[in-house]
C-alpha positions as CSV (number, residue, x, y, z in Angstrom):
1,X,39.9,-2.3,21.9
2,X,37.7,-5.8,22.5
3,X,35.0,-3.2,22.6
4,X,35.1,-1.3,19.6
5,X,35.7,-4.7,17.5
6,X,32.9,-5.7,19.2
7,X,30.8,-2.5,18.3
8,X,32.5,-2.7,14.4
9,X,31.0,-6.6,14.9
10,X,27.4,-5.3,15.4
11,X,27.2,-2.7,13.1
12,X,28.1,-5.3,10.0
13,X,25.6,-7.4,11.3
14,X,23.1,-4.6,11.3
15,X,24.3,-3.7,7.7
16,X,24.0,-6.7,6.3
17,X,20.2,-7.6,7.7
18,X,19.3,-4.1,6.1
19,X,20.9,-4.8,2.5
20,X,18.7,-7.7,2.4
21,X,16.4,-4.7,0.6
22,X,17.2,-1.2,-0.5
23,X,18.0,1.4,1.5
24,X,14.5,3.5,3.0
25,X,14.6,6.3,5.2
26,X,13.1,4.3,7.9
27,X,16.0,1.7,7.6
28,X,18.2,4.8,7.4
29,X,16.7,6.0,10.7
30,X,16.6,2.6,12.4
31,X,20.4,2.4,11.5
32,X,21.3,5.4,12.5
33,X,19.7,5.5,15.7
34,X,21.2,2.1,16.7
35,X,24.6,3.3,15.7
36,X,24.2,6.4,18.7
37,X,23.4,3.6,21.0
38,X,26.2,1.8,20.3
39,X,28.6,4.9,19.9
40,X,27.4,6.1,23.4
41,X,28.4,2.4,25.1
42,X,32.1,3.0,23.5
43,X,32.2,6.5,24.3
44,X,31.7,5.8,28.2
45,X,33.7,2.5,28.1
46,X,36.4,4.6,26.8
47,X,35.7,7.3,29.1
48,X,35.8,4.9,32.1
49,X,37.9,2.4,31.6
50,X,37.7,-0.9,33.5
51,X,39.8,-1.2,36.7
52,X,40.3,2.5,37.1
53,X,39.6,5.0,39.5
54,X,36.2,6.0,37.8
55,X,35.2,2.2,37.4
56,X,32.6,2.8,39.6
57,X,31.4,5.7,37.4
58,X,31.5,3.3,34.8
59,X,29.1,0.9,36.0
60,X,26.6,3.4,37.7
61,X,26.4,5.0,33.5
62,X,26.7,1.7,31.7
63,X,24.0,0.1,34.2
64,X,21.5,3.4,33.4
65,X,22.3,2.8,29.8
66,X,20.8,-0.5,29.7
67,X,18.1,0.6,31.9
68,X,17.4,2.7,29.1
69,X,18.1,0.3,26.5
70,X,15.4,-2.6,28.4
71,X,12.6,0.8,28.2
72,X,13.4,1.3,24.3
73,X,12.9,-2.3,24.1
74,X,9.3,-2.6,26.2
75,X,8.2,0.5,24.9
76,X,8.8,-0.7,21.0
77,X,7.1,-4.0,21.4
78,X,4.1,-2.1,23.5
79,X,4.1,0.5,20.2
80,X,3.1,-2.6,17.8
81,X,0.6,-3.5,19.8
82,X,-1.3,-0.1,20.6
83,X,-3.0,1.3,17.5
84,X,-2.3,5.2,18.4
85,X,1.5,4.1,19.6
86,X,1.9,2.5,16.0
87,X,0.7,5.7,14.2
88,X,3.5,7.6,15.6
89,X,6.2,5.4,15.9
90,X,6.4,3.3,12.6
91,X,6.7,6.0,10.1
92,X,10.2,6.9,11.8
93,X,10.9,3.9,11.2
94,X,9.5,2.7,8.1
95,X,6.5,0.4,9.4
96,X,5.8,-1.5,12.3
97,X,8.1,-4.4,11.6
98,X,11.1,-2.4,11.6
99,X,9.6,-0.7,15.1
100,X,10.1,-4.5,16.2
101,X,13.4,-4.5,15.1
102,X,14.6,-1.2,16.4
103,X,13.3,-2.7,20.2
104,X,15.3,-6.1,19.3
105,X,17.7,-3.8,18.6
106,X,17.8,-2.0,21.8
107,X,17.9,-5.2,24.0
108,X,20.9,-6.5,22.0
109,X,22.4,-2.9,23.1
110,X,21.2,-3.2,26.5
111,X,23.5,-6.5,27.0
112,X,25.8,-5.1,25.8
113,X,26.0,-2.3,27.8
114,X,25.7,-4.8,30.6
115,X,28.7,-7.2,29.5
116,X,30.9,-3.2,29.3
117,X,29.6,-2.6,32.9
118,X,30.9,-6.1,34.3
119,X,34.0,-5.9,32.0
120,X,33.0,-8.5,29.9
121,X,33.9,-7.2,26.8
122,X,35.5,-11.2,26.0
123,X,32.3,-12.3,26.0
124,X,30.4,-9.6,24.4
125,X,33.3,-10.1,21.1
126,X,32.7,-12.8,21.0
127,X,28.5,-12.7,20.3
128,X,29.7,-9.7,18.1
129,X,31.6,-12.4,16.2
130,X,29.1,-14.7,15.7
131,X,26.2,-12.2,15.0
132,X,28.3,-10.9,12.2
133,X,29.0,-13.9,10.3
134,X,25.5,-15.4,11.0
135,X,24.4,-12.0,9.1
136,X,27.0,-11.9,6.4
137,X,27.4,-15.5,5.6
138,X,24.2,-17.6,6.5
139,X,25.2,-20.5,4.6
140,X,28.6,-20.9,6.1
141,X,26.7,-20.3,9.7
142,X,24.8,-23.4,8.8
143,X,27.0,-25.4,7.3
144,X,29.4,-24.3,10.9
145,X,26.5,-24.9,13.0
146,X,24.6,-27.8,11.6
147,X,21.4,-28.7,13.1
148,X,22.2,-27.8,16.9
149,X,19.9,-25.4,19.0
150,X,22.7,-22.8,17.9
151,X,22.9,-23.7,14.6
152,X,18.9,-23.2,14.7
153,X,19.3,-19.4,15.1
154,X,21.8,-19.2,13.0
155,X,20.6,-20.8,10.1
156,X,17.2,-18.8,10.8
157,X,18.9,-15.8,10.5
158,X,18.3,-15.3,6.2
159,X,14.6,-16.4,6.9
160,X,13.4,-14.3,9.2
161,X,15.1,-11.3,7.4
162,X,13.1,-12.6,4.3
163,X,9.6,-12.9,6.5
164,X,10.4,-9.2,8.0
165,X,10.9,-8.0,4.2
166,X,7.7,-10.0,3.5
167,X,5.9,-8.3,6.2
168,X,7.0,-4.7,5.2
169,X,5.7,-5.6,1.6
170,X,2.3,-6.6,3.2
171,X,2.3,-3.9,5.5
172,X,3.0,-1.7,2.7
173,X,0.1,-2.9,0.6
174,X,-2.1,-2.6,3.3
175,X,-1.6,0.8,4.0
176,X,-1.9,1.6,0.2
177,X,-4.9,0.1,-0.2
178,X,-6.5,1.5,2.7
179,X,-5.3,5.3,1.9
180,X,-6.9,4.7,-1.4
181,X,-9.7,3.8,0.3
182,X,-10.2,6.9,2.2
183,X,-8.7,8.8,-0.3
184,X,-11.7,8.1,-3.0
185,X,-14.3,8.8,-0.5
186,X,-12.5,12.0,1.1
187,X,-12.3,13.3,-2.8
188,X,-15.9,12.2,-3.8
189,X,-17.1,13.9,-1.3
190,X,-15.4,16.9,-1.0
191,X,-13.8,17.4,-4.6
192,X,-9.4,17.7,-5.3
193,X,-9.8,21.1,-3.8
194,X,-11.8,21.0,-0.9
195,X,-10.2,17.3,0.1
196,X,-7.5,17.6,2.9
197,X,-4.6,15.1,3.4
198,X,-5.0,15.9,7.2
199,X,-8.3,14.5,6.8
200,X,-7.3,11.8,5.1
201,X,-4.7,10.6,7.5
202,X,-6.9,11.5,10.7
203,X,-9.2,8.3,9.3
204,X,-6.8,6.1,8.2
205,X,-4.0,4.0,10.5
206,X,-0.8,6.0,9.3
207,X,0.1,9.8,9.4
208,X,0.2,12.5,6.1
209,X,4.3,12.1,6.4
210,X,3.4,8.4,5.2
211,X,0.7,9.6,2.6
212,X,3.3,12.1,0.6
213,X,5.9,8.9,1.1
214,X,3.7,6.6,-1.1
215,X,2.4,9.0,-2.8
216,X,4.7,12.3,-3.3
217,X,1.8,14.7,-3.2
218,X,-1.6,15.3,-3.2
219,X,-1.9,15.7,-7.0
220,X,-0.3,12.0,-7.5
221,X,-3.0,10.7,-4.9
222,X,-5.3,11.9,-6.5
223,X,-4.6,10.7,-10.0
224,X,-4.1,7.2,-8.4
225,X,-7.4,7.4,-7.0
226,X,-8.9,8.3,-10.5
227,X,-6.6,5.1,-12.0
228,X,-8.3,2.7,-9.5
229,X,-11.0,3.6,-10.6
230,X,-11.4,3.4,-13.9
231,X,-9.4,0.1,-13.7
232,X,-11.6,-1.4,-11.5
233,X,-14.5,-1.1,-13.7
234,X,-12.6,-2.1,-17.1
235,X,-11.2,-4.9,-14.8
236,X,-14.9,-6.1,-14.2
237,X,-15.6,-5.9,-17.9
238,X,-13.1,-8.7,-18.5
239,X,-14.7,-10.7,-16.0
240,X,-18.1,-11.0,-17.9
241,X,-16.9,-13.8,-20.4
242,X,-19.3,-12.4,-22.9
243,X,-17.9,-14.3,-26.1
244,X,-20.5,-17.6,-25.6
245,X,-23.3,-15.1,-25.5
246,X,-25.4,-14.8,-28.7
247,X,-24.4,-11.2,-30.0
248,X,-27.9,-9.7,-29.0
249,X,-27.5,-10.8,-25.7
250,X,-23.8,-10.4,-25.0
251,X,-24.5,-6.3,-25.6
252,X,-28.1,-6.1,-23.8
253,X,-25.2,-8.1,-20.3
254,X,-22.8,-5.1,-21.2
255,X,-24.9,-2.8,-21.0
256,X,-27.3,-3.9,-18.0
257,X,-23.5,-4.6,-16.5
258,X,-22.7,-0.4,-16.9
259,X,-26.0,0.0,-15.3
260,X,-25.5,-2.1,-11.9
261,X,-21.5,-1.1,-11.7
262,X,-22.6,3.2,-11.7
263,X,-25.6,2.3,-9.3
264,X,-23.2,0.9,-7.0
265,X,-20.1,2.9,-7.6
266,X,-21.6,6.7,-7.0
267,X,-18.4,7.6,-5.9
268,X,-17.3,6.5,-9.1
269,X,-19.6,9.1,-10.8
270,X,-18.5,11.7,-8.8
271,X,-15.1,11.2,-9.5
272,X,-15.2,11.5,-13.2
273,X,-17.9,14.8,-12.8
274,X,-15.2,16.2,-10.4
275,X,-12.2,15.6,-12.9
276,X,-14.6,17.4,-15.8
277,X,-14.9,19.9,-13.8
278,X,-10.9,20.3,-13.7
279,X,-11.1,19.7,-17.9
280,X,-9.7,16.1,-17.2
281,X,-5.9,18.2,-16.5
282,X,-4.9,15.5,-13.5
283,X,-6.4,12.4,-15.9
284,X,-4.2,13.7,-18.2
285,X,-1.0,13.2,-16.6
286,X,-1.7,8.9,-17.2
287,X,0.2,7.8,-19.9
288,X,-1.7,4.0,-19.6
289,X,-5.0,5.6,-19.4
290,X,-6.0,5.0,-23.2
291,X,-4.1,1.5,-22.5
292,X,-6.3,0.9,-19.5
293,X,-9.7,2.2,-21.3
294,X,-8.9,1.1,-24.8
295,X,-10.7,-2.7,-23.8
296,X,-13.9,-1.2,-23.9
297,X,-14.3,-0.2,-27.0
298,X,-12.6,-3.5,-28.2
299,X,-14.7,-5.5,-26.6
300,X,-18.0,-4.4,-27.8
301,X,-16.3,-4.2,-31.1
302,X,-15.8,-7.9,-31.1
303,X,-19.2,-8.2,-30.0
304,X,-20.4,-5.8,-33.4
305,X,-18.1,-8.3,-35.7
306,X,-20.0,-11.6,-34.2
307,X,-23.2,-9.5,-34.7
308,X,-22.2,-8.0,-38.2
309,X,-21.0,-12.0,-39.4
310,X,-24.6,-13.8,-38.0
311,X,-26.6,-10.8,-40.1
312,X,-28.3,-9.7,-37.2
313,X,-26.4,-6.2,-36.7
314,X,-26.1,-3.0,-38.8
315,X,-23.0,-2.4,-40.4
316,X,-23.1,1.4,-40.2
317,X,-22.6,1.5,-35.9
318,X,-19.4,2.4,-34.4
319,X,-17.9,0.9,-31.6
320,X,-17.7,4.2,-29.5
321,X,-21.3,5.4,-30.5
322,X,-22.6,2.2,-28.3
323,X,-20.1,3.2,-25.8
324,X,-21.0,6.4,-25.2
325,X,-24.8,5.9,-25.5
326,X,-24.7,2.7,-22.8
327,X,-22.4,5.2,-20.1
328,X,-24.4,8.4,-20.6
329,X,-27.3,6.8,-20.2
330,X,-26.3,4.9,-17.0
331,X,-23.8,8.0,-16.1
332,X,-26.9,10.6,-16.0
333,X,-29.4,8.5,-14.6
334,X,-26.7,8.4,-10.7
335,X,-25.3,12.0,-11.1
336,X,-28.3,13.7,-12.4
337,X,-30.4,11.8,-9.4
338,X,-31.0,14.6,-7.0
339,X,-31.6,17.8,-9.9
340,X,-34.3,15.1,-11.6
341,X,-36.3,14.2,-8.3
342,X,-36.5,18.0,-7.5
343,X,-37.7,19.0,-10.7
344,X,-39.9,16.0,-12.0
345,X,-40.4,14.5,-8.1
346,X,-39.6,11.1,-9.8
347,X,-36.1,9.5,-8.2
348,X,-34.6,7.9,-11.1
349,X,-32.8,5.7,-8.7
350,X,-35.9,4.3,-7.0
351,X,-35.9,0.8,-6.4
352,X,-39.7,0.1,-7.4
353,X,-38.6,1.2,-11.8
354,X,-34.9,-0.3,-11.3
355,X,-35.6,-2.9,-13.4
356,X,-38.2,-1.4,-15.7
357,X,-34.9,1.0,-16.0
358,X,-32.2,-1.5,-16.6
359,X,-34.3,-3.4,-19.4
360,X,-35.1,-0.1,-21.3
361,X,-31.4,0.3,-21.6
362,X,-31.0,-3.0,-22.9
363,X,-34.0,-2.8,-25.6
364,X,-33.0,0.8,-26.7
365,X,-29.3,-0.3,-27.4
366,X,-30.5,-3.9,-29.2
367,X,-33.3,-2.0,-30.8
368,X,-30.5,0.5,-32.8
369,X,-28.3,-2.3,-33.3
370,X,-30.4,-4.8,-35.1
371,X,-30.5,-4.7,-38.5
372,X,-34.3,-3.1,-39.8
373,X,-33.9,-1.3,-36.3
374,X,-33.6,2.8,-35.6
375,X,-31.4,4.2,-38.5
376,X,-29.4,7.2,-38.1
């Protein structure tokens, strides 16, 4: 009976650290794995009770059992360390914090297995007891424990829950970020349909179980990829704090801006050529796509009205007309590269005529702005 309270004990502890956050199916998995290591300790303490004929039975099982238990424990904190061991063991669990927790886990097990053995149960309720309302109720444990080395763990007990959920989050990030990574170069390179999640998980630190988890699907990955993208570049755009510029000038940055983002981006290019070739049907699927785009236009509309009010710009250009002329000209000049040097043998991309490149961009687009300048 001391037993199973002191099992019930463990597993409300155990509940409570994991409500801190909702519910995943690594928590799920850490929970329920814990729970058959506790259910087996009752099972053969109920099996072989203390002070009977198969006591001896009962310590020889109990004593394997936390052999076991001390090699879950090793063999968890050894997986957090070792790259490949990580890979396979945190997405059971949900990351490699919770890998930590499930070998913290299986020590606390292992003890108790040990107090069963000796017929300690007394002792073993009571830690039960304490874990439990250190879990549930951390302010009462530290208002009960006050500033003693007990009190110490007790009262730590809310933190470190918070710095684990902390952790996940940054693990979480990580691995998001560095999926995407792969994930834009793997589909550059190879387009939606020749790009392989199994690739994509061979180069990154987590497995394709993980991907679809964050993701749902290959589709969805993709269309995050394409998001990124496209939000990275309007995100720049805000950067360029064009409004102190005189008008002339503030379009020739934008557009000499469009030029040095797509020369450094290619995967960029090849993105947006890859989702053309699709007919845009997976760019569709972002409602805050126009949202997310809808900035450019604005801003080099702002840049028309300061132009249009000093009397220096036509009043006959729209906003998207500029748009599209700065981005097909930059746009062509990176995927086009390799069709242009074949064919004329002159690499638009060549270091030696970058610049003489970037600054007839900038005169062509000032030159059809100005007023007396190209009319349609």
């Amino acid at each position: 009976m001391v037993l199973t309270t002191t099992s019930l004990g463990v597993v409300v502890a155990l509940l409570a650290s994991l409500g801190q956050t909702n519910a995943t199916f690594g928590q799920l998995t850490l929970l329920g794995s814990s729970l058959g290591d506790i259910g087996s300790v009752v099972l053969l303490s109920l099996l072989f009770p203390a002070g009977s004929q198969t006591s001896g039975v009962r310590v020889l099982l109990l004593g394997l059992f936390t052999v076991a238990m001390l090699a879950v424990t090793v063999a968890g904190r050894v997986a957090v360390m070792v790259a490949p061991l990580t890979r396979l063991f945190a997405p059971l669990y949900g990351g490699a914090a919770q890998v930590r927790v499930r070998a913290a886990f299986a020590l606390l097990v292992g003890f108790a297995a040990l107090a069963a053995a000796l017929g300690l149960e007394a002792i073993l309720g009571a830690f039960a007891a304490g874990l439990t309302v250190s879990a549930a109720f951390p302010n009462l444990a530290r208002r009960v424990c006050g500033s003693s080395p007990v009190g110490h763990w007790c009262g730590s007990t809310r933190r470190e829950t918070m710095d684990q959920a902390d952790e996940r989050r940054r693990d979480a990030e990580r691995t998001r970020r560095e999926i995407l990574d792969v994930a834009t170069r793997e589909f550059a390179d190879r387009g939606y349909d020749g790009a392989r999640v199994d690739e994509i998980a061979e180069r990154t630190r987590t497995t394709k179980r993980m991907i679809y988890y964050y993701f749902g699907s290959k589709r969805q990955l993709y269309v995050e990829v394409l998001q990124r993208a496209y939000a990275r570049i309007r995100e720049a755009e805000h950067q360029l704090n064009l409004d102190h510029l005189p008008p002339a000038e503030a379009i020739r940055r934008l557009a000499e801006f469009t030029f040095d983002h797509h020369e450094a981006n290619p995967d960029f290019i090849r993105l947006v050529s890859i989702e053309n070739i699709h007919r845009g049907e997976h760019i569709a699927q972002l409602d805050s796509l126009a949202a997310l785009n809808s900035p450019a236009i604005k801003l080099i509309e702002q840049i028309l009205k300061r132009g249009r009010a000093d009397g220096v710009f036509r009043d006959d250009v729209d906003a998207f007309d500029v748009h599209l002329a700065i981005s097909a000209y930059c746009f062509f000049r990176i995927a086009n590269r390799y069709t242009l040097t074949a064919i004329f043998e002159r690499d638009p991309v060549d270091p030696g005529t970058r610049d003489h490149y970037r600054r007839l961009l900038g005169d062509m687009i000032v030159s059809h702005l100005l007023v007396g300048g190209s009319q349609q």
